[in-house]
C-alpha positions in Angstrom: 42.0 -47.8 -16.1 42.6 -47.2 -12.5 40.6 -49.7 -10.1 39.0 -48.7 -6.8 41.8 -51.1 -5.2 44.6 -49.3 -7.2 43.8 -46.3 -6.6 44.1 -47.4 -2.7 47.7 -49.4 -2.9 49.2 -46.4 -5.2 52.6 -46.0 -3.8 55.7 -44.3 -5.1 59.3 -44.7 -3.7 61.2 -41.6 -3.3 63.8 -42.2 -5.4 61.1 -42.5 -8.9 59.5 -39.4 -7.9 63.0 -37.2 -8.1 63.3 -39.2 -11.8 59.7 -38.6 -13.0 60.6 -34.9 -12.0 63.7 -34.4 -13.8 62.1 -36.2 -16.6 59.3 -34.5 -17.0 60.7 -30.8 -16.5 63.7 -31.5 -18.9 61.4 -33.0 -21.5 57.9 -31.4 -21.2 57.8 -28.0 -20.3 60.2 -26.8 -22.5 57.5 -28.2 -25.4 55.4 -25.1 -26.1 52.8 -27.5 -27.5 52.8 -29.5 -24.6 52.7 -26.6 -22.3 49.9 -24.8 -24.0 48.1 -27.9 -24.1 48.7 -28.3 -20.2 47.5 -24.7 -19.4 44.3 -25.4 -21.2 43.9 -28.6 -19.4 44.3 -26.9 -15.9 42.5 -24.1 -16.8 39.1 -25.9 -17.9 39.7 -28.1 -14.6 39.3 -24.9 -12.8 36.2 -23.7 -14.3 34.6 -26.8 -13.2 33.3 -24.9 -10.3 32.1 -21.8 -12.5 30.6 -24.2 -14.8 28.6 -26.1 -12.9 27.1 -23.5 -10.9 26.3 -20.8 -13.8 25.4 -23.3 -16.0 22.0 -24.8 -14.2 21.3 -21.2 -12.7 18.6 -20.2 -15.4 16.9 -23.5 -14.5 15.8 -22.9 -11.0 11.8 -22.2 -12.1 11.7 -24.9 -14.3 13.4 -27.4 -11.7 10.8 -26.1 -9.1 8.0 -26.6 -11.3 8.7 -30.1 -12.5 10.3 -31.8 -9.0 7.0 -30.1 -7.7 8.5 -27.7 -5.3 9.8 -23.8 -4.7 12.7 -22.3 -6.4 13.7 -21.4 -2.3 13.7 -25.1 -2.0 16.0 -25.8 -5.2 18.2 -23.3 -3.7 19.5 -25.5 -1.2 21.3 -27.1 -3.8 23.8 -24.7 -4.5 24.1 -24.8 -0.7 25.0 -28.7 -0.6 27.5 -27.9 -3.6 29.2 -25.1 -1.7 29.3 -27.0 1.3 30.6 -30.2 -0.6 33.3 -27.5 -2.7 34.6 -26.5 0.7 35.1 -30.1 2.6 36.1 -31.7 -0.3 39.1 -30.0 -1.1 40.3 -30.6 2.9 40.0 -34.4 2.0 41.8 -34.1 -2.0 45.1 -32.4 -0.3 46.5 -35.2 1.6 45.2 -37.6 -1.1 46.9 -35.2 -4.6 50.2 -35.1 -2.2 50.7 -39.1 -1.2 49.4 -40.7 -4.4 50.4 -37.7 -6.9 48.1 -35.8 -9.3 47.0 -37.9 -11.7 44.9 -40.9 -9.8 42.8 -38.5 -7.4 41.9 -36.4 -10.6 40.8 -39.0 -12.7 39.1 -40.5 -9.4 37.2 -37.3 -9.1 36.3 -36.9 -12.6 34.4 -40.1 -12.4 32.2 -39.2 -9.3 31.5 -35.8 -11.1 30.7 -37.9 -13.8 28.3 -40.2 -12.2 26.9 -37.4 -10.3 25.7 -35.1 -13.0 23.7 -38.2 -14.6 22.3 -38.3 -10.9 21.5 -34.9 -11.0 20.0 -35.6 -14.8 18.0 -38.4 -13.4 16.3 -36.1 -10.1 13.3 -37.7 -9.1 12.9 -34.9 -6.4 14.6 -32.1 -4.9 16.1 -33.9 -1.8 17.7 -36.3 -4.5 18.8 -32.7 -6.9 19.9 -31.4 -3.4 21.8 -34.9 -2.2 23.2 -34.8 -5.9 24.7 -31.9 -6.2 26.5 -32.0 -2.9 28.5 -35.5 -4.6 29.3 -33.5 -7.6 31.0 -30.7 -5.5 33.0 -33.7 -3.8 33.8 -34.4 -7.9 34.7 -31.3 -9.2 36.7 -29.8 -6.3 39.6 -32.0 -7.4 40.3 -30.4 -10.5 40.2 -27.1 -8.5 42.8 -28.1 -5.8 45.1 -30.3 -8.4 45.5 -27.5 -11.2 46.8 -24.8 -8.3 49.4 -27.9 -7.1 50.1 -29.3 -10.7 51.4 -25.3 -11.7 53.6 -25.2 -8.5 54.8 -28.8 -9.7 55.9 -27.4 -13.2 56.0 -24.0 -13.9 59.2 -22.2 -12.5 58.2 -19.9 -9.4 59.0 -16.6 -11.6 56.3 -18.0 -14.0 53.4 -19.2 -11.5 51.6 -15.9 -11.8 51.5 -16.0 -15.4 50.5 -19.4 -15.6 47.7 -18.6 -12.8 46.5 -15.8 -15.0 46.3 -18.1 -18.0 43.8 -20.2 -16.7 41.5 -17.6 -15.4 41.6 -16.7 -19.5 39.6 -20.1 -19.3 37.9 -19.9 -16.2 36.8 -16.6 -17.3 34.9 -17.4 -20.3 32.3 -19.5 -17.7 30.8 -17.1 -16.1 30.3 -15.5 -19.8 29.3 -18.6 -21.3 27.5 -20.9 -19.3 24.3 -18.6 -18.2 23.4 -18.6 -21.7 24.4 -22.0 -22.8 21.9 -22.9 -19.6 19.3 -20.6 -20.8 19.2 -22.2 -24.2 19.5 -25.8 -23.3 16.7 -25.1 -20.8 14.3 -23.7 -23.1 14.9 -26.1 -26.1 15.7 -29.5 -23.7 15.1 -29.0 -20.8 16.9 -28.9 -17.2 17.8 -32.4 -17.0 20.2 -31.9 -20.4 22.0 -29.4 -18.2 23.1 -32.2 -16.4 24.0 -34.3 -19.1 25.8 -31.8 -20.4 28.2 -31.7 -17.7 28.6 -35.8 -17.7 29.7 -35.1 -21.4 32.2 -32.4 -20.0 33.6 -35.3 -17.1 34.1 -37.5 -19.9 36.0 -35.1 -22.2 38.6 -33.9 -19.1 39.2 -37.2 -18.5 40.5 -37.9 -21.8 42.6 -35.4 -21.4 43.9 -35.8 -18.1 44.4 -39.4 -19.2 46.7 -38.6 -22.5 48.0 -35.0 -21.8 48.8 -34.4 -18.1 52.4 -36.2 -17.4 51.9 -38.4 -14.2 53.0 -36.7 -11.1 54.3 -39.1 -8.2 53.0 -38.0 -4.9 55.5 -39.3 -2.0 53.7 -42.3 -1.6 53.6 -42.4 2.6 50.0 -43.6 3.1 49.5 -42.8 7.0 49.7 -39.4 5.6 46.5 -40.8 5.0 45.3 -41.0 8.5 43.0 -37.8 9.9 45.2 -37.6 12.9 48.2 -37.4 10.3 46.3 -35.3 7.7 44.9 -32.6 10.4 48.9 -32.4 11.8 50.1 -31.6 7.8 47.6 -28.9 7.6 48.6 -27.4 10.7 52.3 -27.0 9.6 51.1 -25.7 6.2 49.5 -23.5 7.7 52.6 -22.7 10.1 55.0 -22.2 7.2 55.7 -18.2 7.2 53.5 -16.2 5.3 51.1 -18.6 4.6 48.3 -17.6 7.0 48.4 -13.9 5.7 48.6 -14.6 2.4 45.7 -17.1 2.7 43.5 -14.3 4.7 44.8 -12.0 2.2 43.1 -14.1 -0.4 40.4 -14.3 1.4 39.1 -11.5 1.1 40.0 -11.3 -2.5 37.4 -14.2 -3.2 34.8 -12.8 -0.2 34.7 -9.1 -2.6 34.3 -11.3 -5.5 31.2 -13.4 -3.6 30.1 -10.4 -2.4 29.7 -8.8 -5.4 27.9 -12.2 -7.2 25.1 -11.9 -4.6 24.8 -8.3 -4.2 24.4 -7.6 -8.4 20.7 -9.3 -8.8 20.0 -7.3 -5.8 20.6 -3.9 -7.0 20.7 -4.2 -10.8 17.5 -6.3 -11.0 15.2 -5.3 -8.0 16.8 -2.0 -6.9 17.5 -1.1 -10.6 15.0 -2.2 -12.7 17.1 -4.4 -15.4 15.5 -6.9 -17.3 16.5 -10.3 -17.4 18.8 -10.4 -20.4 20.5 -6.7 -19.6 21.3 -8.0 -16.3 23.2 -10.9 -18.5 24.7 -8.4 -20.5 26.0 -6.4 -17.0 27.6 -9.9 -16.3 29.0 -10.8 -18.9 30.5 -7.0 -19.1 32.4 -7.9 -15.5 33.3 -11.4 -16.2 35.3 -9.9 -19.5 36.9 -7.2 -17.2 38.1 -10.3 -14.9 39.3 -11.8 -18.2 41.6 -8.6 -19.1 42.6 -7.7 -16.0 43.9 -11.5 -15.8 45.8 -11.0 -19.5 47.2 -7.2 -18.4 48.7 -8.8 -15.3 50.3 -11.5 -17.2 52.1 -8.9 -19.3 52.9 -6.6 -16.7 54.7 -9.1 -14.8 57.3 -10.2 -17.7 58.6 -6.2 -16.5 57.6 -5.8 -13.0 58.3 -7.8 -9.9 55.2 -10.0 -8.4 54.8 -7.9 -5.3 54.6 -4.8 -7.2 52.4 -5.5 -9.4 50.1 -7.4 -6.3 50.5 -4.0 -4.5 49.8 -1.9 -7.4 46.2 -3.7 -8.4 45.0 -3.9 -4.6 45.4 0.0 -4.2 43.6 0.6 -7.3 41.2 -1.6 -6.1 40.9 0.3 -3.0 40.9 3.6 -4.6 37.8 2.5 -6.8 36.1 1.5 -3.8 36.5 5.0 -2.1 35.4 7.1 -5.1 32.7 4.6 -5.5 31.6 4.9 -1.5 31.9 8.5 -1.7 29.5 8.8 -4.7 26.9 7.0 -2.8 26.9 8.7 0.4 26.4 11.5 -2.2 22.7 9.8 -3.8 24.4 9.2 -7.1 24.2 5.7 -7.4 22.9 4.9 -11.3 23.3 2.2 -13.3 26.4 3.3 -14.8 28.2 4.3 -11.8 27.6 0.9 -10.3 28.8 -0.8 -13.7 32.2 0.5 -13.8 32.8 0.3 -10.2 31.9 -3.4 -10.7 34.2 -3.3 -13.9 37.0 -1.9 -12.2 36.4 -3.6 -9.2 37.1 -7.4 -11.4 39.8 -5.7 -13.4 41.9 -5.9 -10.3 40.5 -9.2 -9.5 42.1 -10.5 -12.2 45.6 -9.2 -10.9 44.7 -10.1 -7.2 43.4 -13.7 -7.4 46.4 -15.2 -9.9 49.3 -13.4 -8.0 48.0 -14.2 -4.2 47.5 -17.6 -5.1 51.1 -17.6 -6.8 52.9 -15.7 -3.9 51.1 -18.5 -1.1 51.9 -21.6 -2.9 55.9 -20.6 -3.6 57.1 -22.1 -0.7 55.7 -25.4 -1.2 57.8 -28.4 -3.1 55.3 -31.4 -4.5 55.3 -33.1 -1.7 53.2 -30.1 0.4 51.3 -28.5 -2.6 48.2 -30.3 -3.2 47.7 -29.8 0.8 48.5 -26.6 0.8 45.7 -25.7 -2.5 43.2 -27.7 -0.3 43.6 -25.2 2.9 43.6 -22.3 0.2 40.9 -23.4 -1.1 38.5 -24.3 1.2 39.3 -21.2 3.2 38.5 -19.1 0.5 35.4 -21.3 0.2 34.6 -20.7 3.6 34.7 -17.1 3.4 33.0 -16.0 0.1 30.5 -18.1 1.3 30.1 -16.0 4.4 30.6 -13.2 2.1 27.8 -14.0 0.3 25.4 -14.5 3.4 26.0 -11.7 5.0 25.3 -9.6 1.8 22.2 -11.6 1.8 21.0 -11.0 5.4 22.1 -7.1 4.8 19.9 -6.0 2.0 18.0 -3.1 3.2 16.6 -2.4 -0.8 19.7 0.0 -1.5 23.4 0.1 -2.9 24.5 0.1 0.4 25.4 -3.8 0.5 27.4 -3.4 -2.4 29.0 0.0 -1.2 29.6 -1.8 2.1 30.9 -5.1 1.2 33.1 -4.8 -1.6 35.4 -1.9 -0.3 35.8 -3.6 3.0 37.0 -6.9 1.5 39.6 -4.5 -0.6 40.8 -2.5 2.8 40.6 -5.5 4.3 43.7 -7.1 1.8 45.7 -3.9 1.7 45.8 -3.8 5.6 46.9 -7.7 5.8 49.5 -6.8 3.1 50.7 -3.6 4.5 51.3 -5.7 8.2 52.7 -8.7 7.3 55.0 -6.7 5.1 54.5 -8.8 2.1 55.1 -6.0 -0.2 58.1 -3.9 0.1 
């Protein structure tokens, strides 16, 4: 068991972290049971985020009604947890990259741990709202380690595969955990949520404990310092291509957010869908993610990365013009906006694995968990904008949705088409 001062005076010379490396990639990897294993591992650290924000959804009216407040009110929460998503993930990078994977996620895994209980335990909503910004600060590590841990392992022709893998598990939260929620609200009650998720802390850190191989991080702990820290951002951020890519992926994840705020809007209040048909819509799109994720994994065992990045983003594009044109032309059903919003996540699941793969190739261990922090709290940062600007837009039509979405996809295939990342 780690201790708070051992997880402080971690330090690795340089010389063990080029023999853990050799070590591990001659005798690990090339175990398909150990590598499956690993990919499930990483991929259920990712869907953390998913998890714990589809899961306690359904139990906004019952949280307002019992911590004696408005569901506007328990709302902030998912603010704090956004909030505590992005600026976590700034402070894991340095952290993943001097004292390697292993200690900062099982660190993490803790204070999600202890967090949920505190969540469980809510005595009002400013202690919910105080709450849920600590478990953000937990479960943002498991986010920013699995993107570093797969540049760590997994050959740089593989990444992208690997990257669609886990969405395969990420994907099956945003299927699953509205109605696990749902259920556990009406037979238990919210608080179980909660527990629930202190369960699911416990269970990934048995596994990172006996399954993930220990990473060494370089050990230099005045990487440490913010002066130091803020200086290693700024040359990840220098190294070519990073910035486009990283805007690039931007708007990937802001067409995504865009579309998460803008589908209660029209399918519920503009469309009329009921409660549990708006579930069914859902889960519809978080299956096409799921595909499209598993296509692009096959595709690219015969296509080149960039191709195949190139090919999904213009599709994207091209569903977002027919779908624009259809609405300037009044025919905006249900159906229409259904399979725009299918197609729309098909390509998602090309987009977001390959992006992510293409920006984190440059970077050896010693970068990577820096370089997934800056990823991913700028894609944070801008889904999050994303999704209050679709907000502060709705006008009671399609328009936010016929708007938002096909910008974020012009928006990529211009950055791509500049920077020249596609040939």
């Amino acid at each position: 068991m780690y201790t708070a001062h051992s997880f402080i005076d971690v330090t690795v010379s340089s010389s063990l972290f080029r023999f853990e490396r050799v070590l591990f990639m001659s005798i690990h990897v090339e175990t398909g049971a150990d590598r499956r294993l690993i990919v499930l591992l990483l991929g259920a650290l990712t869907a953390i985020g998913p998890l714990t924000i589809d899961t306690y959804l359904p139990a906004f009216t019952a949280i307002a009604v019992d911590l004696h407040t408005d569901v506007a009110t328990v709302g902030l929460s998912m603010s704090s947890y956004f909030i505590g998503i992005a600026v976590g993930q700034l402070i894991y990078g340095p952290v993943l990259d001097v004292m390697g994977r292993k200690p900062p996620l099982i660190f993490g895994l803790l204070l999600f741990g202890a967090a949920a209980l505190g969540c469980a335990l809510s005595g009002s909503v400013q202690w919910l709202i105080g709450m849920r910004l600590v478990l953000a600060l937990g479960a943002c590590v498991g986010m920013v380690a699995a993107r570093a841990v797969v540049r760590d392992l997994f050959p740089q022709n593989e990444t992208a595969r690997i990257f669609s893998l886990l969405m395969l598990v990420m994907g099956l939260a945003p299927i699953v955990a509205p109605t696990l929620g749902g259920i556990i609200v009406a037979t238990l009650g919210w608080r179980y949520i909660f527990a629930l998720l202190a369960v699911v802390a416990v269970l990934l850190l048995a596994g990172v404990w006996r399954i993930l191989p220990t990473l060494a991080g370089h050990g230099r702990r005045e990487a440490l310092h913010p002066y130091r820290a803020v200086r290693d951002y700024g040359a990840v951020l220098a190294t070519p291509g990073f910035a486009a890519g990283m805007l690039t992926g931007s708007f990937h994840v802001a067409g995504l957010f865009a579309y998460l705020t803008a589908s209660p809007l029209v399918f519920m209040d503009l469309l009329g869908m009921s409660g549990p048909r708006y579930g069914w819509a859902m889960g519809c799109n978080a299956l096409a993610l799921v595909v499209g994720s598993q296509v692009n994994a096959r595709l690219l065992k015969s296509f080149s990365l960039k191709g195949v990045l190139w090919g999904s983003n213009l599709l994207q594009l091209a569903a977002s013009a027919l779908f624009v044109l259809a609405v300037s032309f009044g025919s905006a059903s249900f159906w229409m906006v259904l399979t725009f919003a299918a197609v729309y996540m098909f390509c998602l699941g090309f987009l977001l694995p390959d992006i992510t793969a293409l920006i984190m190739a440059p970077f050896g261990r010693e970068k990577a968990g820096s370089a997934s922090a800056l990823l991913g709290a700028f894609q944070m940062m801008a889904g999050a904008l994303a999704a209050a600007l679709v907000s502060w837009g709705y006008d009671g039509t399609v328009a936010v949705m016929a708007v938002g979405m096909p910008l974020c996809a012009l928006g990529s295939v211009v950055l791509l088409w500049r920077e020249r990342c596609l040939a």
